[in-house]
C-alpha positions in Angstrom: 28.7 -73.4 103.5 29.5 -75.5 100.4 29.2 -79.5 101.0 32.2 -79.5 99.3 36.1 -80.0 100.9 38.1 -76.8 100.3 42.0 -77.2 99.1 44.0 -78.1 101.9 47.5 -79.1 102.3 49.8 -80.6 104.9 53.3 -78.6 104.3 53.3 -75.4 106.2 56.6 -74.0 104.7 55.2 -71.5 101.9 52.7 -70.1 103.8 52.5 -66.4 104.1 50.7 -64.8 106.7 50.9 -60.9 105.2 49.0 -61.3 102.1 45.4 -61.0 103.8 45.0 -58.7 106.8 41.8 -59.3 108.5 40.4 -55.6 109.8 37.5 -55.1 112.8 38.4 -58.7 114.4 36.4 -58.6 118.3 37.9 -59.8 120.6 35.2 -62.5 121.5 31.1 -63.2 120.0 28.1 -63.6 121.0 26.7 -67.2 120.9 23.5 -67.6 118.3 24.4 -64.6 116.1 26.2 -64.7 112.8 29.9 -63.6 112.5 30.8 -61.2 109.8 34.2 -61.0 108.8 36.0 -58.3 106.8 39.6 -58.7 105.5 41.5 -57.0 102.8 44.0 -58.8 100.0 47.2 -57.0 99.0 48.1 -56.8 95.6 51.0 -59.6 95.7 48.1 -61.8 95.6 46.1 -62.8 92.9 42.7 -63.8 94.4 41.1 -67.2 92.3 37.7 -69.0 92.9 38.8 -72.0 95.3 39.9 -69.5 97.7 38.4 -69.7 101.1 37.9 -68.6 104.7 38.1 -70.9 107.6 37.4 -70.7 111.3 40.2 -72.3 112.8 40.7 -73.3 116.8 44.1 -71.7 117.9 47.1 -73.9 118.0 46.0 -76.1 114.6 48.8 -77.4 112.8 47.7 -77.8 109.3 44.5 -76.4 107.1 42.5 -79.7 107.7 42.1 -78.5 111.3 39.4 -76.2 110.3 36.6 -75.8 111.8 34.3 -74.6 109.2 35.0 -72.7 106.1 32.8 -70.2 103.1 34.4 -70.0 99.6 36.1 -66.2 99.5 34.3 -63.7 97.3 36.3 -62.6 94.1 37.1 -59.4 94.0 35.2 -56.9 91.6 37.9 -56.0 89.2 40.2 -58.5 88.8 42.5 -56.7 86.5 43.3 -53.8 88.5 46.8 -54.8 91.1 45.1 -52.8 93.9 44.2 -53.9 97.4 40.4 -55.3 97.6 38.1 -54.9 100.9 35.8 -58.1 100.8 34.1 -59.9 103.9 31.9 -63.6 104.5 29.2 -64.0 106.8 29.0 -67.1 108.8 26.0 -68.1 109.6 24.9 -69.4 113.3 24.4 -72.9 112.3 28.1 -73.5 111.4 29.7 -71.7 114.1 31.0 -73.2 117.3 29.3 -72.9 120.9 30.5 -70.9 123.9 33.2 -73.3 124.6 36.1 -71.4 126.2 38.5 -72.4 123.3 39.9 -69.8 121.1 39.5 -69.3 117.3 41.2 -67.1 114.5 40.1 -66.8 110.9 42.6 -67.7 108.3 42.4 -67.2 104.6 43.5 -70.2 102.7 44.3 -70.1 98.5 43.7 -72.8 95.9 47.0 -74.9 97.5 45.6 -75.0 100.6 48.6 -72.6 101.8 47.5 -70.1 104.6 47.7 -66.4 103.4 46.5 -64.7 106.8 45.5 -65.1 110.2 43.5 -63.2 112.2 43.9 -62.2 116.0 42.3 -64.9 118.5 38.8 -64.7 119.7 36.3 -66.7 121.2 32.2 -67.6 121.6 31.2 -66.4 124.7 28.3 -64.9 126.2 30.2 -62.7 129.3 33.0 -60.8 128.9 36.3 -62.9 129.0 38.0 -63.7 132.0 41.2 -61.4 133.4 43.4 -64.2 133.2 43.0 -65.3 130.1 43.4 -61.9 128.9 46.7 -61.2 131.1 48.2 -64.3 129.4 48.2 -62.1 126.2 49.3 -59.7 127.6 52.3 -61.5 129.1 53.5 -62.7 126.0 54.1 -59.2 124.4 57.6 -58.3 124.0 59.9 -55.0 124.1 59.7 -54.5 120.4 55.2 -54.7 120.3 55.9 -52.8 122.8 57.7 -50.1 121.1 55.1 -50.4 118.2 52.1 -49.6 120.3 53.9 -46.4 121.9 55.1 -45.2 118.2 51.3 -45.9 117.1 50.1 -43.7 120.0 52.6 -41.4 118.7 50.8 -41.5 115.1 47.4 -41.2 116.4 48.5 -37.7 118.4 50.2 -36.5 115.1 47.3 -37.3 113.1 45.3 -35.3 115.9 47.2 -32.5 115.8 46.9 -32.4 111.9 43.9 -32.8 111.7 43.5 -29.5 114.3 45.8 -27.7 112.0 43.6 -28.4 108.9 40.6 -27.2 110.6 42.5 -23.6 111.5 43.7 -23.6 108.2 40.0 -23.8 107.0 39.2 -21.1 109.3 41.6 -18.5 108.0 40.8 -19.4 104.2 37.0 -18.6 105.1 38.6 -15.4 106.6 40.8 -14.6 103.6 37.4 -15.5 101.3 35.2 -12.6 103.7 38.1 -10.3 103.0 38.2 -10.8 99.0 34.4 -10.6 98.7 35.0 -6.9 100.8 37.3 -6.4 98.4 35.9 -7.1 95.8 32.9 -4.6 96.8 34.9 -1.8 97.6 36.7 -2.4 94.0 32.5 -2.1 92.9 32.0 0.8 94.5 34.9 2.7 93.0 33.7 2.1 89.9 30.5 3.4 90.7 32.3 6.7 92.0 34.4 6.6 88.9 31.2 6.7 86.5 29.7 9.7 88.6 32.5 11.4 88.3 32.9 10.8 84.1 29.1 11.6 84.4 29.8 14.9 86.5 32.6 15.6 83.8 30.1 15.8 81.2 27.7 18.2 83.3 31.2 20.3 83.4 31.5 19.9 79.6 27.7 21.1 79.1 28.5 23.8 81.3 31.3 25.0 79.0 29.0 24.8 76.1 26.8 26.8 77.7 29.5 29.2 78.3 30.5 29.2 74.4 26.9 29.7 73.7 27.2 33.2 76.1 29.8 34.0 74.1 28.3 33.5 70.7 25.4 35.6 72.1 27.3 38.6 73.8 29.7 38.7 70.6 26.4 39.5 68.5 25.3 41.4 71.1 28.5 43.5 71.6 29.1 44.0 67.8 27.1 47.7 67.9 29.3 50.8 69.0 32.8 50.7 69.1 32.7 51.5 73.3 30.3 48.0 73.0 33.3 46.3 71.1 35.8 47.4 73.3 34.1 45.9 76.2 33.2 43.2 74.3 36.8 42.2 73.2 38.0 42.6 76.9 35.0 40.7 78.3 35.5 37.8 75.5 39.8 38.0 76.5 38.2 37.3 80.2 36.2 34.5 79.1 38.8 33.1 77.3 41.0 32.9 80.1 37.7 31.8 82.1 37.7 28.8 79.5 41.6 28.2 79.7 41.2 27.7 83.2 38.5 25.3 82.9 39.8 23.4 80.3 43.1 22.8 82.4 40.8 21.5 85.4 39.0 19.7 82.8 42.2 18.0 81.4 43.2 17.3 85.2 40.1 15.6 86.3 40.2 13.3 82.8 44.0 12.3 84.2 42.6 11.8 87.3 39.7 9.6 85.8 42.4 7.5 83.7 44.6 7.3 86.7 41.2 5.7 88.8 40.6 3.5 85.9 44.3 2.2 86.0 44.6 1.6 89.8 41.2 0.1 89.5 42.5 -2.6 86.6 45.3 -3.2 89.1 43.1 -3.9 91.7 41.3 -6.6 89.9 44.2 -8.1 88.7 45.7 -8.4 92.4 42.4 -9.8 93.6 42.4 -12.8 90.6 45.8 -13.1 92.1 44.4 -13.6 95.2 41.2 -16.3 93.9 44.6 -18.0 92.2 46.2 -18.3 94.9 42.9 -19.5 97.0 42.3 -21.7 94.6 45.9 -23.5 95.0 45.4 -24.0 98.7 42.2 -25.5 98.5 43.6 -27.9 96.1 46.6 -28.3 99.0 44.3 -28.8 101.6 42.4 -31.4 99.7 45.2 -33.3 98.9 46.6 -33.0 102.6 43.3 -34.2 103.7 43.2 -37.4 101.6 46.9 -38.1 102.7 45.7 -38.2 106.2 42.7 -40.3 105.3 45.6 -42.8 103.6 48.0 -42.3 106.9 44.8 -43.4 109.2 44.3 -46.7 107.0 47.6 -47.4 106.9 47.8 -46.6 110.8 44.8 -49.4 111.3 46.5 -51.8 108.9 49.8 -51.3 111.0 48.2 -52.2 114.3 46.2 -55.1 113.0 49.8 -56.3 111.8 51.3 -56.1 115.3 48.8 -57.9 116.4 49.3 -60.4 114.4 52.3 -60.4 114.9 52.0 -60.6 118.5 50.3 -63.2 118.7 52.5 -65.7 116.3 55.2 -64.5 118.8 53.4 -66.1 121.5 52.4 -69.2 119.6 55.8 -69.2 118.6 57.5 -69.3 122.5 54.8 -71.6 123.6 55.8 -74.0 120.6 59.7 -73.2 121.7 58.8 -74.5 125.1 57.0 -77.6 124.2 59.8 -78.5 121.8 62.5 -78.1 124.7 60.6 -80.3 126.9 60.6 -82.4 123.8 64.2 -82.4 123.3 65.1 -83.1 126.3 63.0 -85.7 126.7 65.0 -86.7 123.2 68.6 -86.3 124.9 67.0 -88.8 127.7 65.5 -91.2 125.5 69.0 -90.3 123.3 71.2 -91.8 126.9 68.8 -94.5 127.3 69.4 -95.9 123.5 72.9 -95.9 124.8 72.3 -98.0 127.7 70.5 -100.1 125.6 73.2 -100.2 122.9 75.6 -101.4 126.0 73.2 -104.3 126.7 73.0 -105.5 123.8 76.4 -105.5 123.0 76.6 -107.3 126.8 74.1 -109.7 125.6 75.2 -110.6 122.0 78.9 -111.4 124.3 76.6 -114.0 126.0 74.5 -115.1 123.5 78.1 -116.2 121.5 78.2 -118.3 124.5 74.9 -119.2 125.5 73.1 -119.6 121.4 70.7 -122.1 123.0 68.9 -119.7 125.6 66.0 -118.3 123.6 64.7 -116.1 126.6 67.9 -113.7 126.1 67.3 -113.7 122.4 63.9 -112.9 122.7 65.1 -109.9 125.2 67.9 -108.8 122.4 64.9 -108.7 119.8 62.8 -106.1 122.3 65.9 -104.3 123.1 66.6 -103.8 119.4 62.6 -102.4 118.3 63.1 -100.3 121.3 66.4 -99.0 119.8 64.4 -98.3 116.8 61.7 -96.6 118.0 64.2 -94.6 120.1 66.1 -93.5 116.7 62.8 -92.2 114.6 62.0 -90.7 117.9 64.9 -88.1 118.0 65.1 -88.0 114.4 61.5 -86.3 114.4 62.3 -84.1 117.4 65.0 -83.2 115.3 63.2 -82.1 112.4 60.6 -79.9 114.7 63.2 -78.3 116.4 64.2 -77.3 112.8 60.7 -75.9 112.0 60.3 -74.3 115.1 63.7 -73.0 114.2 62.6 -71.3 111.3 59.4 -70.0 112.1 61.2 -67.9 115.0 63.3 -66.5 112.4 60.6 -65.7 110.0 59.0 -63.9 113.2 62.4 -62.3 113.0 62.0 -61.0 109.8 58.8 -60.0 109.8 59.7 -58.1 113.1 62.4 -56.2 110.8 59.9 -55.9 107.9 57.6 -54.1 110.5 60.4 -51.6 111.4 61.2 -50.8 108.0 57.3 -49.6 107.5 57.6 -47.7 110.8 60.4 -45.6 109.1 58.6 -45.1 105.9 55.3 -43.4 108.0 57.9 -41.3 109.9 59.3 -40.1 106.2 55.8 -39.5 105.3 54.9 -37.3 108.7 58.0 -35.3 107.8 56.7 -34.6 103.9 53.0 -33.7 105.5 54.5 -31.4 107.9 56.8 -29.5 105.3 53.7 -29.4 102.9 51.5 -27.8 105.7 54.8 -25.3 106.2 54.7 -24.2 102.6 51.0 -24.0 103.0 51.5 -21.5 106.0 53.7 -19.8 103.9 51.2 -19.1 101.0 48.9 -18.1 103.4 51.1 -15.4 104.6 51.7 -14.2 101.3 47.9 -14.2 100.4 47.7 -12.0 103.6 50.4 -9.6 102.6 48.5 -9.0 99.3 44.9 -8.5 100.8 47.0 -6.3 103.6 48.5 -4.4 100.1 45.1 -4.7 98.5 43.6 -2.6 101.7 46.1 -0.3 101.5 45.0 0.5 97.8 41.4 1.2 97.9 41.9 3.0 100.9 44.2 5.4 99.1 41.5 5.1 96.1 38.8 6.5 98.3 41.1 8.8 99.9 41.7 10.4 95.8 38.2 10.1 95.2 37.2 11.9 98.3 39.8 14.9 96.8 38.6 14.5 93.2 34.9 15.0 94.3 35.9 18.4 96.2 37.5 19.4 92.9 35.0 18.3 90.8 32.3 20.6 93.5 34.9 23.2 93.0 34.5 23.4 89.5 30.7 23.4 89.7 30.4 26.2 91.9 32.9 28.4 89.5 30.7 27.3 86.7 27.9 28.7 88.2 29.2 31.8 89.2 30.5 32.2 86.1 27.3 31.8 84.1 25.7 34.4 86.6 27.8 36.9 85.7 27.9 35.9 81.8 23.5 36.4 82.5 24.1 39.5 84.7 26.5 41.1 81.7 24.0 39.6 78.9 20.6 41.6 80.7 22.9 45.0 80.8 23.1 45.0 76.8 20.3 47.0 75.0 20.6 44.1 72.0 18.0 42.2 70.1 18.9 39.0 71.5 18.6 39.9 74.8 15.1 38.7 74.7 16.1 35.2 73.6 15.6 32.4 75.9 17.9 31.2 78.9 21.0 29.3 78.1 19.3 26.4 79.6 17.0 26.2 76.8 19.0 25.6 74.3 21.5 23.5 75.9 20.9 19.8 76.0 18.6 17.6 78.2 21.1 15.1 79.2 25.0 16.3 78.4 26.8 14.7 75.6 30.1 13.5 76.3 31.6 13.2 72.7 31.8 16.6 71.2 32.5 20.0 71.7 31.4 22.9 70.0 33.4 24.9 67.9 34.8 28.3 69.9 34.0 31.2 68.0 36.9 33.1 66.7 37.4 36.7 68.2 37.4 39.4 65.7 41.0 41.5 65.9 41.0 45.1 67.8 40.1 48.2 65.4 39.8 51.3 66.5 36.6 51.7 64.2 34.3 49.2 62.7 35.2 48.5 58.9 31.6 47.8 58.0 28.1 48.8 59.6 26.7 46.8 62.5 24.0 44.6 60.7 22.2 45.0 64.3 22.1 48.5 64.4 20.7 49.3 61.0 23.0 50.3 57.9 21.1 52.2 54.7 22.7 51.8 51.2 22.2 51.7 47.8 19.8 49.1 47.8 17.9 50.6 50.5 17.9 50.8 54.4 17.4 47.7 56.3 15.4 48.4 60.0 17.3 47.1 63.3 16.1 43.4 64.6 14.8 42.9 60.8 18.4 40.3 59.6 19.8 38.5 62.4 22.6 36.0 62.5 23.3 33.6 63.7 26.4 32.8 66.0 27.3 29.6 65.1 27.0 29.2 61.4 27.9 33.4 60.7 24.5 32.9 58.5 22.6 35.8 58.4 18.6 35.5 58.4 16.2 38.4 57.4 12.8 38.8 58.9 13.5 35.7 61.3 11.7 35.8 64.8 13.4 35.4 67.7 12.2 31.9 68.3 13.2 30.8 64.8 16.6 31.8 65.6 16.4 29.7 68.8 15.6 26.6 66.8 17.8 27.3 64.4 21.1 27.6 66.9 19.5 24.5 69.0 20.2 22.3 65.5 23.6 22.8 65.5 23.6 21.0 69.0 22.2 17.9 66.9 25.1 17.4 65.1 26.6 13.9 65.8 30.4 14.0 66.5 30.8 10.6 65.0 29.4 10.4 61.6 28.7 14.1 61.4 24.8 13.4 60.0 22.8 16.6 60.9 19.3 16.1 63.1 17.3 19.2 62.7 14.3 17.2 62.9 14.7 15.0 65.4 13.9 15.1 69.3 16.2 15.6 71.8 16.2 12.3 73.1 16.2 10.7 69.7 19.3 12.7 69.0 21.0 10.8 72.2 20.1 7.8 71.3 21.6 7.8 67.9 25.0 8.9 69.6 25.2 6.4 72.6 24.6 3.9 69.7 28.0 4.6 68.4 29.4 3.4 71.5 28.2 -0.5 70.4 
């Protein structure tokens, strides 16, 4: 404690007791241990450096009553209007010993005008005594009354809010688990949707494979005219083989795009969802600080009552000393006119009696005792007058009090229509996760049916290449000893072309030129069957070429890229697919 006097002042009047609330005050200390004291300063006040905290003994009258004092701690940030938590220590040295007396701490500006109180306490070892403590509670009237039950009434709303904002926690974890579901089953269908492009392209090799029958049985099939009859009708059923294909073909691609559509949906409904997520964390954040501020303000509330309580007390113990007061003012009051009567009876005899000096003496006493009579009731006067007004600023701050009650009430009612609306979100959010469900049900349900088609197609490709095989071994033609299909179609299918279908030579009842497979002689000589061959693709004919050649030869036109239309005879299969997935980068 500084050795220095604080600011004090004699004049009560200006004092205002709401500027500093004092938080955590106990109701009584132990003896030989130091006493910390926490208070907070509203923003009406403007904290300066001669401000200070004093230890005061209940029922002082000025701020030189203090008992001890420590200069108050300025605040970090002056600039900022904002309330400031500070606290002193007072150490064992200064404070007072177990006495029985009551204290209160009371924070005193640079005028020395009070600008709180605390609520009584006292040094004592024990626990204080019942009657002491029944004598507080006596003075409590209806209205504290009524404050403590409406507090209780906080405290249970702020317990059932807070249980609401830990279900609500509950079901946004529960609406999280579903998204993340969600958000693998949305995975997974794209998976299926990327074997099914991949088992289109194993149908689209298959149909190249098909055309490459064809090309085969048309050079095969070009010999007799029986051979080309067969031929035509065999290439008419393939065609219609290939219609029929193409048309499931086309089908499963609208399928795909469909997929791909209701997938993009899908995601778009579940960064709905996050959105929406997103919002009520943000709601439950902010509802979670409002209850914070609604406790704080709750504490502050019943440190207020308190003190408020307990200037009501101070206040009707003061009212009753000043009634005794007065009336002992109204007696002393008669007696001043009893003495005014005698000494009008004794000025009557002194006019007669000037010499007698006793009686004048007497009239002398009479008249200082008038005196002191008259500044007697004049001062009673005035403390009636003060006592006067510090009942009605009780009054007011009573009223002040209520006025803050209603305004928590109005912010209850705007925390429990925000947690409405929240429930309402919530509801929605489940509506759309219930709509979401619905969805990728339905998408595994079509991709359950497109999978049967897709095996449906597989099997008639199959069937229809054994036959194609079965027809191709019954022809007596030099390309019947050429390789498998398989050999010459590619090692991993290639989803971007298609090869050209071979145009189907118009019915004639007789060929128009020789078979170049069968053998023709003419002028220039006769040319032996198997020695010219052509080739199916390209209708380039090649004399003297070996089976094998021709092989290579057709498997080059496979290596034509559909993009830039550069020709790979060179290159290796899988060099070939690398230079067309490059295209899609």
């Amino acid at each position: 404690m500084d050795a220095e006097h604080p600011p004090t002042s004699n004049t009560m009047d200006s004092s205002s007791f709401s500027q500093v609330v004092f938080n955590n005050v106990e109701k009584s200390y132990f003896p030989g241990q130091s006493v910390k004291c926490a208070y907070t300063i509203m923003a009406v006040l403007k904290p300066n450096i001669k401000d200070w905290v004093g230890i005061f003994k209940v029922g002082w009258s000025t701020t030189r009553d203090y008992y001890t004092f420590l200069w108050a701690p300025l605040p970090s940030d002056l600039e900022k209007e904002e309330q400031a938590e500070q606290e002193v220590v007072f150490e064992v040295y200064y404070l007072p010993k177990e006495d029985g007396e009551f204290y209160q701490f009371c924070y005193v500006d640079s005028r020395g005008l009070v600008r709180g109180a605390s609520t009584p306490f006292r040094f004592q070892g024990g626990h204080e005594s019942s009657l002491e403590a029944d004598l507080l509670v006596v003075t409590t009237q209806e209205q504290v009354d009524e404050i403590e039950k409406e507090a209780e009434e906080l405290r249970r709303e702020n317990r059932q809010q807070g249980e609401t904002i830990v279900l609500l926690k509950r079901e946004l974890e529960d609406r999280l688990l579903e998204l993340r579901k969600t958000r693998e089953s949305v995975e997974k269908l794209g998976s299926e949707v990327s074997k099914l492009q991949v088992e289109g392209e194993e149908e689209r090799q298959g149909r190249e494979a098909v055309f490459a029958q064809l090309g085969k049985l048309e050079t095969t099939l070009a010999g007799t005219e029986e051979q080309s009859l067969e031929s035509f009708r065999e290439k008419e059923e393939l065609q219609q083989t290939l219609t029929a294909l193409r048309d499931r073909q086309d089908k499963v691609v609208a399928k795909a795009r469909q997929l791909r559509a209701e997938n993009e949906e899908l995601k778009k409904r579940s960064s709905q969802a996050e959105e929406e997520i997103d919002t009520l964390r943000e709601s439950l954040t902010e509802l979670q600080r409002g209850k914070t501020q609604a406790e704080s303000e709750l504490k502050k509330l019943q440190d207020w009552s308190q003190l408020l309580q307990f200037d009501l007390g101070n206040a009707q113990r003061e009212n009753v000393k000043l009634a005794g007061e007065l009336r002992n003012a109204r007696g002393a009051a008669e007696s001043v006119q009893v003495l005014r009567s005698e000494n009008q009876e004794l000025r009557r005899a002194l006019e007669g009696k000037k010499e007698n000096t006793e009686i004048q003496a007497q009239c002398r006493e009479l008249e200082l005792k008038l005196q002191e009579a008259r500044a007697l009731a004049s001062s009673e006067t005035q403390r009636a007058g003060r006592t006067l007004q510090e009942v009605t600023s009780v009054r007011h701050a009573h009223e002040r009090e209520g006025a803050e009650r209603q305004e928590r009430e109005a912010q209850l009612q705007y925390w429990k229509h925000e947690f409405e609306i929240m429930k309402d979100r919530l509801e929605k959010t489940e509506m759309l996760l219930t709509e979401s469900r619905r969805g990728l049900e339905e998408e595994a349900v079509r991709c359950g049916i497109q999978q049967l088609e897709i095996e449906e197609l597989r099997q008639a490709n199959k069937m229809e290449m054994q036959r194609l095989r079965r027809a191709g071994q019954t022809q007596h033609s030099p390309l019947s000893s050429l390789p498998d299909t398989p050999a010459v179609q590619l090692q991993h299918p290639n989803p971007y072309s298609l090869p050209p279908v071979p145009s189907i030579p118009p019915h004639t009842p007789s060929l128009l030129y020789p078979n170049p497979f069968i053998g023709t002689t003419g002028q220039s000589g006769s040319v032996t069957q198997g020695s010219v061959k052509d080739c199916p693709v390209c209708r380039v004919q090649f004399p003297g070429i070996t089976d094998e050649e021709l092989a290579q030869h057709m498997e080059s036109h496979e290596r034509i890229c559909p993009f830039c239309g550069d020709l790979f005879e060179y290159f290796t299969q899988e060099e070939f697919e690398s230079h067309v997935y490059a295209h899609d980068y």
